[in-house]
C-alpha positions, -999 to +999 in steps of 0.1 A: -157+158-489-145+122-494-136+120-460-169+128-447-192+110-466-167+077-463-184+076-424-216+073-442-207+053-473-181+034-491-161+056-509-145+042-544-124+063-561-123+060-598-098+070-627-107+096-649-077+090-672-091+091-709-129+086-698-138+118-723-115+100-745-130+065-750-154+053-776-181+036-753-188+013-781-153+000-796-134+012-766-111+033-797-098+070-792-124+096-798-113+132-808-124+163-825-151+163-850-132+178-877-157+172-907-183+190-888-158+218-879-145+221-913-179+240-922-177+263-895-166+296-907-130+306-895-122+330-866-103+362-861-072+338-860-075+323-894-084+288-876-112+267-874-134+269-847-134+237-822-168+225-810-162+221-776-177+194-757-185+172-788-163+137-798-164+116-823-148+080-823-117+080-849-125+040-852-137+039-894-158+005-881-175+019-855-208+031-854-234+045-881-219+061-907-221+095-916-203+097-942-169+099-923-165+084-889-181+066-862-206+077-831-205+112-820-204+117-781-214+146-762-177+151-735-187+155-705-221+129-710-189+103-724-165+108-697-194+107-668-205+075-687-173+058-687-162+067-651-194+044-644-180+018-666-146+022-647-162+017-611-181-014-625-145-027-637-129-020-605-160-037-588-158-071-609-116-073-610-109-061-647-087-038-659-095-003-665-107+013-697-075+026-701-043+024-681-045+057-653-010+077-656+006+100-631-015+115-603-039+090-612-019+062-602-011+084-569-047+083-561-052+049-565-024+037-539-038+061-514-070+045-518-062+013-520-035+023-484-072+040-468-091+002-482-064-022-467-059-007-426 
């Protein structure tokens, strides 16, 4: 799909390493909302319950307080909003929002190989 619409458009590809990760506000880890979890009810298993799809920066300065922790995120509105923040970094020459790993790094040489001939 890249392929075709790079005859149209400029393709960039962008790292998706930690992007659902990433406070945008402090740029700290965000991870499960335990507190909030903690009231859920336990399962079948014994175990608490995740909330899927829901973050919560693990920074204790950032953000309003409720009581606990920083900013809760929604995931997947987090990680779409920090791929955007990625491309602008790529765009202007500064580092990433978090150093891409593995078959991240694999992508980026092919598209930086496809950008250079």
């Amino acid at each position: 799909m890249a392929r075709k619409l790079s005859k149209q458009f400029r393709v960039i590809w962008t790292p998706e390493f930690m992007t659902s990760k990433t406070c945008l506000s402090c740029s700290s880890r965000c991870g499960r909302c335990a507190w909030l979890e903690s009231s859920r009810p336990l399962n079948k298993h014994g175990k608490v319950p995740e909330i899927r799809g829901l973050r919560q920066c693990l920074n204790p300065d950032c953000g309003p307080k409720l009581g606990l922790l920083g900013h809760l995120f929604n995931r997947d509105w987090l990680g779409a909003t920090n791929i955007g923040r990625n491309l602008a970094r790529l765009l202007n020459g500064r580092p990433l929002i978090s150093a891409p790993q593995g078959h991240d790094l694999e992508l980026m040489d092919l598209d930086a190989e496809l950008h250079n001939n």
